[in-house]
C-alpha positions as YAML, in Angstrom:
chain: A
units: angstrom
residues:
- id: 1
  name: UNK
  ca: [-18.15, -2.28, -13.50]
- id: 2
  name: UNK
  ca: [-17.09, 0.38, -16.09]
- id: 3
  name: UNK
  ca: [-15.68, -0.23, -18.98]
- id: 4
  name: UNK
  ca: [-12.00, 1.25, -19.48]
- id: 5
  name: UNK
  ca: [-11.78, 2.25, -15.93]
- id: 6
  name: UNK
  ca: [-9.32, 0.54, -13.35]
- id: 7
  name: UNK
  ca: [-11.05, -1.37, -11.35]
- id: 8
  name: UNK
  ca: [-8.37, -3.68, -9.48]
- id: 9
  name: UNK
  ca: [-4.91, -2.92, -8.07]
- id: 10
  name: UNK
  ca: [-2.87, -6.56, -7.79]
- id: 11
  name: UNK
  ca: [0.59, -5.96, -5.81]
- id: 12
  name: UNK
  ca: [3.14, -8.69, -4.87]
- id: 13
  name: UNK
  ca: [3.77, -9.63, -1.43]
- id: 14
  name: UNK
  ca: [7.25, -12.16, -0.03]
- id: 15
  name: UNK
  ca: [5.20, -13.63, 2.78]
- id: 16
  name: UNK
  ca: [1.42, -13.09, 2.46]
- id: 17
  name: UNK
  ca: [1.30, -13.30, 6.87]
- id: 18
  name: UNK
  ca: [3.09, -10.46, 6.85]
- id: 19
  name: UNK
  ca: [1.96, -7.73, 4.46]
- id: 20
  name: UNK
  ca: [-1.44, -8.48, 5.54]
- id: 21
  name: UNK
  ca: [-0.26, -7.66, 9.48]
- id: 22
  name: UNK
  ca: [0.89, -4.63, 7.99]
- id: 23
  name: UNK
  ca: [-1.84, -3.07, 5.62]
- id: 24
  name: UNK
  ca: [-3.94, -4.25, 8.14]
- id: 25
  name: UNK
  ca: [-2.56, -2.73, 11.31]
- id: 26
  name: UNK
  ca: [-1.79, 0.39, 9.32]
- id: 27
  name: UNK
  ca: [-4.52, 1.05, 7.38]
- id: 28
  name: UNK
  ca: [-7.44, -1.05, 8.52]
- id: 29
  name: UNK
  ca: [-7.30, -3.38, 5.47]
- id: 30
  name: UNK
  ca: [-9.19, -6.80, 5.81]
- id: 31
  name: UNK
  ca: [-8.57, -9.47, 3.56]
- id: 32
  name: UNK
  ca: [-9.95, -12.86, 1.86]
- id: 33
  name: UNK
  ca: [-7.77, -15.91, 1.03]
- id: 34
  name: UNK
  ca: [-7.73, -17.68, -1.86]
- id: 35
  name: UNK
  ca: [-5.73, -20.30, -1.01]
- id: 36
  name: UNK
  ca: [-1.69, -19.97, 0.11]
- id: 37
  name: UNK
  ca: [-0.54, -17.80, -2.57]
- id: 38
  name: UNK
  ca: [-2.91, -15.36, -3.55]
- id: 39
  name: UNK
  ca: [-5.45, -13.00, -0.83]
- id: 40
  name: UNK
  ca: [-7.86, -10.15, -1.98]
- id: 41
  name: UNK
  ca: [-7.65, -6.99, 0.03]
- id: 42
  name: UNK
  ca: [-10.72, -4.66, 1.03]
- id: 43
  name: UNK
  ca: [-11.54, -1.47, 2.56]
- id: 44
  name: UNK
  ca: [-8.94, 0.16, 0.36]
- id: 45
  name: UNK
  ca: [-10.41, 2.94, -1.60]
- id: 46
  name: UNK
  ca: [-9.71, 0.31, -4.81]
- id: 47
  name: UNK
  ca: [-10.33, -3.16, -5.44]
- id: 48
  name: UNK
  ca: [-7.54, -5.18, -4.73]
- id: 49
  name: UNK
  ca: [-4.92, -8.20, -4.16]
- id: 50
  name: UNK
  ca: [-1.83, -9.53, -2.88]
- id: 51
  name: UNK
  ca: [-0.28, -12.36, -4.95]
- id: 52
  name: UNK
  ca: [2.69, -14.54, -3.44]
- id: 53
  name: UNK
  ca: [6.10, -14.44, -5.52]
- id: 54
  name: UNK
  ca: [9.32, -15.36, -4.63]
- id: 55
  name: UNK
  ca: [10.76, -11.86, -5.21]
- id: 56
  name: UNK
  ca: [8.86, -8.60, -5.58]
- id: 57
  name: UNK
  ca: [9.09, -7.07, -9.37]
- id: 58
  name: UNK
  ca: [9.66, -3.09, -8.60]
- id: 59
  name: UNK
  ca: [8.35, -0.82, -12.04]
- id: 60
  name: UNK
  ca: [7.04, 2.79, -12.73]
- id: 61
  name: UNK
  ca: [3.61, 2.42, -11.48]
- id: 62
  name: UNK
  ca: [3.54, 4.27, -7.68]
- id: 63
  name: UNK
  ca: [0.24, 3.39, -5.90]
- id: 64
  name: UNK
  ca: [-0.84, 6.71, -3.88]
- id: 65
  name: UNK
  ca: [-2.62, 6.50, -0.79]
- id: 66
  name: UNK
  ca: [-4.18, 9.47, 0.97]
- id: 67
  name: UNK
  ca: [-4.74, 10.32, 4.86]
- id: 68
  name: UNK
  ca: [-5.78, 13.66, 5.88]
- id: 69
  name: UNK
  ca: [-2.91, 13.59, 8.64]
- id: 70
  name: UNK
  ca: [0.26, 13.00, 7.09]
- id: 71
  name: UNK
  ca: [2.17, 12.73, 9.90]
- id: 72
  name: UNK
  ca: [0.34, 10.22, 12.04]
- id: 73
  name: UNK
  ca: [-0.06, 8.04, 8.63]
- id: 74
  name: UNK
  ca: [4.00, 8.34, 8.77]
- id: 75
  name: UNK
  ca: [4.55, 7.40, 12.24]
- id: 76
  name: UNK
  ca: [2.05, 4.18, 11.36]
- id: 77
  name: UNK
  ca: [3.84, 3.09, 8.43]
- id: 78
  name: UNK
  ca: [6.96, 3.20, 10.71]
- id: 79
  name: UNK
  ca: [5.88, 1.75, 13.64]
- id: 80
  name: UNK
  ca: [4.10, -1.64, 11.25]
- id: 81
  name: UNK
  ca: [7.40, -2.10, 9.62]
- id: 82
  name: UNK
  ca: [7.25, -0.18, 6.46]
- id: 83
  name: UNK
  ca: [10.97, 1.85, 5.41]
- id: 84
  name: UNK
  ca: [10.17, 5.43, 4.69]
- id: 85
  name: UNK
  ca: [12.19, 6.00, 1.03]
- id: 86
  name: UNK
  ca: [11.27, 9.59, 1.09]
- id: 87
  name: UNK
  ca: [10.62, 11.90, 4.05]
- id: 88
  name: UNK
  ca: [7.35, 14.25, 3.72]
- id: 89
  name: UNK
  ca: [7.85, 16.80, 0.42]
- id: 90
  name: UNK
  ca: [6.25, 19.56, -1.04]
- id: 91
  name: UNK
  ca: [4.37, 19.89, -4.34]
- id: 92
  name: UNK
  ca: [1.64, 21.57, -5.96]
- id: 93
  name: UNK
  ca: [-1.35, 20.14, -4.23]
- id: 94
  name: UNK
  ca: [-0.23, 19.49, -0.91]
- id: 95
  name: UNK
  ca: [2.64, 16.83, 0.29]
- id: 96
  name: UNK
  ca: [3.23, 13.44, 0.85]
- id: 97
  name: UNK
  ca: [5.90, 10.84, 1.49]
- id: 98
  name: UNK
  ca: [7.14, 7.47, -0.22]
- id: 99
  name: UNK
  ca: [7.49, 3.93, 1.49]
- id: 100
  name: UNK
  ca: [8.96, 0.62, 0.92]
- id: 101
  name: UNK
  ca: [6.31, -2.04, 2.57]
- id: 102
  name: UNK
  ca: [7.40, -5.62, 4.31]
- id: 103
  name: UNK
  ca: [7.81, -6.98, 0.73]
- id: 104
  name: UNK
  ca: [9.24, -4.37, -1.40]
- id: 105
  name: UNK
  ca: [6.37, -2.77, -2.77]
- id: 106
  name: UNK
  ca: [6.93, 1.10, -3.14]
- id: 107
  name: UNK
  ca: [3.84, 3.28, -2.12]
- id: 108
  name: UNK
  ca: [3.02, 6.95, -1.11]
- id: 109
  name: UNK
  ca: [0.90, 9.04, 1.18]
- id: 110
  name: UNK
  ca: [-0.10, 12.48, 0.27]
- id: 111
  name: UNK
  ca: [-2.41, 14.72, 1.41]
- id: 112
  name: UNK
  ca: [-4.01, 18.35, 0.82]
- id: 113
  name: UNK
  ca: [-3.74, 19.42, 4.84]
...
């Protein structure tokens, strides 16, 4: 642990079943329960968790994954149930592509290929 340095990403989640189907499916994810309302998620780059709420609190923040093949990460976030908010763009870098997941949560993909 670092000082001053993130070190843990908590998201919300409607129905904890269910985003962890999809993070897991799409991304390989695995997860530990703590309890009904809360789960931790691994394997993702960045400490993390899911915590249950009734309704999912969208804000500023964008979480931003990356996949060296930024179509086949589209086609998985599709095919698991996530809504594609913005198709693949441009930008200085590379490109990527936004996503709403099972419970609201807005994420993105990008990628340097």
């Amino acid at each position: 642990m670092e000082n001053n340095k993130i070190n843990f990403v908590e998201l919300q989640a409607t129905d904890l079943k269910e985003i962890k189907k999809f993070y897991g499916n799409t991304f390989g994810w695995s997860f530990t329960d703590y309890g009904d309302t809360y789960c931790d998620f691994h394997n993702a780059g960045i400490s993390g968790g899911f915590a249950k709420v009734e309704h999912v609190d969208t804000g500023g923040t964008l979480v931003v994954l990356y996949h060296d093949d930024l179509s086949l990460a589209l086609k998985n976030v599709k095919k698991n149930g996530g809504e594609i908010s913005e198709e693949i763009f441009s930008f200085p870098g590379g490109r990527r592509f936004e996503f709403i997941d099972p419970s609201g949560n807005k994420l993105a993909i990008w990628s340097d290929k």
